[in-house]
C-alpha positions in Angstrom: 17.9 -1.9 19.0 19.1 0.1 16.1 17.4 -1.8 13.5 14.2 -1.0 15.6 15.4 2.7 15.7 16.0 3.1 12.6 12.6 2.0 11.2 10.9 4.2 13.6 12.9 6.7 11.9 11.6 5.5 8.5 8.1 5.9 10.0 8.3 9.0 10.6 9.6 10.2 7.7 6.7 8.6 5.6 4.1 9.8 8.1 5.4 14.0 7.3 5.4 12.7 3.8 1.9 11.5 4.0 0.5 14.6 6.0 2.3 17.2 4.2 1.4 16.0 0.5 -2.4 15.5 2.0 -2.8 19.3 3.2 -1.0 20.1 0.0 2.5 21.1 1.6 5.7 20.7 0.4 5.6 17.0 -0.7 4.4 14.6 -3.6 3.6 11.1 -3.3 3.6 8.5 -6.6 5.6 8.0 -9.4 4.5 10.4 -12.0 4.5 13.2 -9.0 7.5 12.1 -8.0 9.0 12.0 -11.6 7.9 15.4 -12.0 9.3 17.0 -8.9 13.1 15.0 -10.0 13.1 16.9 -13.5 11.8 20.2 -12.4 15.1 19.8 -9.5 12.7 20.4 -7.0 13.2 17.6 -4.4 15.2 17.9 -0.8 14.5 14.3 -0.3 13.6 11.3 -2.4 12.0 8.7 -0.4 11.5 5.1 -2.0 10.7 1.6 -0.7 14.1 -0.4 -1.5 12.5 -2.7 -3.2 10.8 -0.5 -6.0 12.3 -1.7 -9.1 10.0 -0.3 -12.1 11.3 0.6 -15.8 11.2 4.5 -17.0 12.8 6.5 -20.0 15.1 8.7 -20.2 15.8 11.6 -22.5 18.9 11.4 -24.4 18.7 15.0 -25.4 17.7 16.8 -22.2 18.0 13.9 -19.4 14.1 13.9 -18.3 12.7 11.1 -17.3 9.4 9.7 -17.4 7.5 7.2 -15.6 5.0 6.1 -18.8 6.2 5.6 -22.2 6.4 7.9 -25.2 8.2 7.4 -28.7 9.8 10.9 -27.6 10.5 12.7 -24.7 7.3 14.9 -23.6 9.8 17.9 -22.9 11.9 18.5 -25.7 10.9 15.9 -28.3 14.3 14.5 -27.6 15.0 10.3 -28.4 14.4 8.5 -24.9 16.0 5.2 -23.9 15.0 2.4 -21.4 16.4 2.9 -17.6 15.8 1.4 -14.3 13.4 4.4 -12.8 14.2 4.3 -9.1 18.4 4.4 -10.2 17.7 6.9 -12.3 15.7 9.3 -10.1 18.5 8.7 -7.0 21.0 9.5 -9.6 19.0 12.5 -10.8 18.3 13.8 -7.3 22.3 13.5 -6.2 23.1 15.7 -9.2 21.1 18.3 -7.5 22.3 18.3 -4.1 18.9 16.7 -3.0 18.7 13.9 -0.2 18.1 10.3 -0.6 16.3 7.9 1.9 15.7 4.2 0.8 13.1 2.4 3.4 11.8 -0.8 4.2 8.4 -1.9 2.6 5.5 0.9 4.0 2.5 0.0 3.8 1.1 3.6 3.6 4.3 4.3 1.0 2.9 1.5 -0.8 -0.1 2.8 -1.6 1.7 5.2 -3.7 4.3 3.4 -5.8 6.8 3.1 -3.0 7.9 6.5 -3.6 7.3 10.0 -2.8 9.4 13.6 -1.8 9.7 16.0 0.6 10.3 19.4 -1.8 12.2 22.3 -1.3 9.2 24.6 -3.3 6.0 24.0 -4.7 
């Protein structure tokens, strides 16, 4: 019963994900959106399929990441190293007081990466 009641919960939290990023609300869906919206600190809650497991860079200079690689980091020019992306964007959002919810395989999450946010601002 609780297993069941907590995937409803999962559900629903990808189906306000999914509306609200379609009607351009407060909400991005995909890795480089999702990226984005972690390094400009504007995420209330990260939600990622718990099996996404992708590679990413990091900036050693100014800590952005990015989803697609570059010999330095598209914000400051910095050196970036290798990380595991989803760690590092959990990690990232923690840091600013943002909310994390790791879900079972979606299939409308997984049409986008496995990951999206609900934002706190555009």
């Amino acid at each position: 019963v609780l297993q069941r009641h907590e995937r409803e919960e999962e559900q629903a939290t990808v189906q306000l994900l999914v509306n609200r990023a379609g009607h351009g609300g407060l909400a991005v869906l995909g890795l480089q959106a999702t990226v984005d919206a972690v390094n400009s600190a504007r995420v209330h809650k990260l939600v990622m399929q718990n099996t996404l497991h992708r590679a990413g860079w990091r900036c050693r200079t100014c800590g952005a990441l990015a989803a697609e690689t570059h010999l330095a980091c598209v914000q400051c020019g910095g050196e970036v190293t290798t990380v595991e992306l989803g760690e590092a964007m959990v990690q990232a959002v923690l840091q600013a007081d943002g909310l994390i919810e790791l879900i079972a395989p979606d299939p409308r999450l997984a049409a986008y990466e496995g990951v999206g946010a609900l934002l706190r601002y555009q």
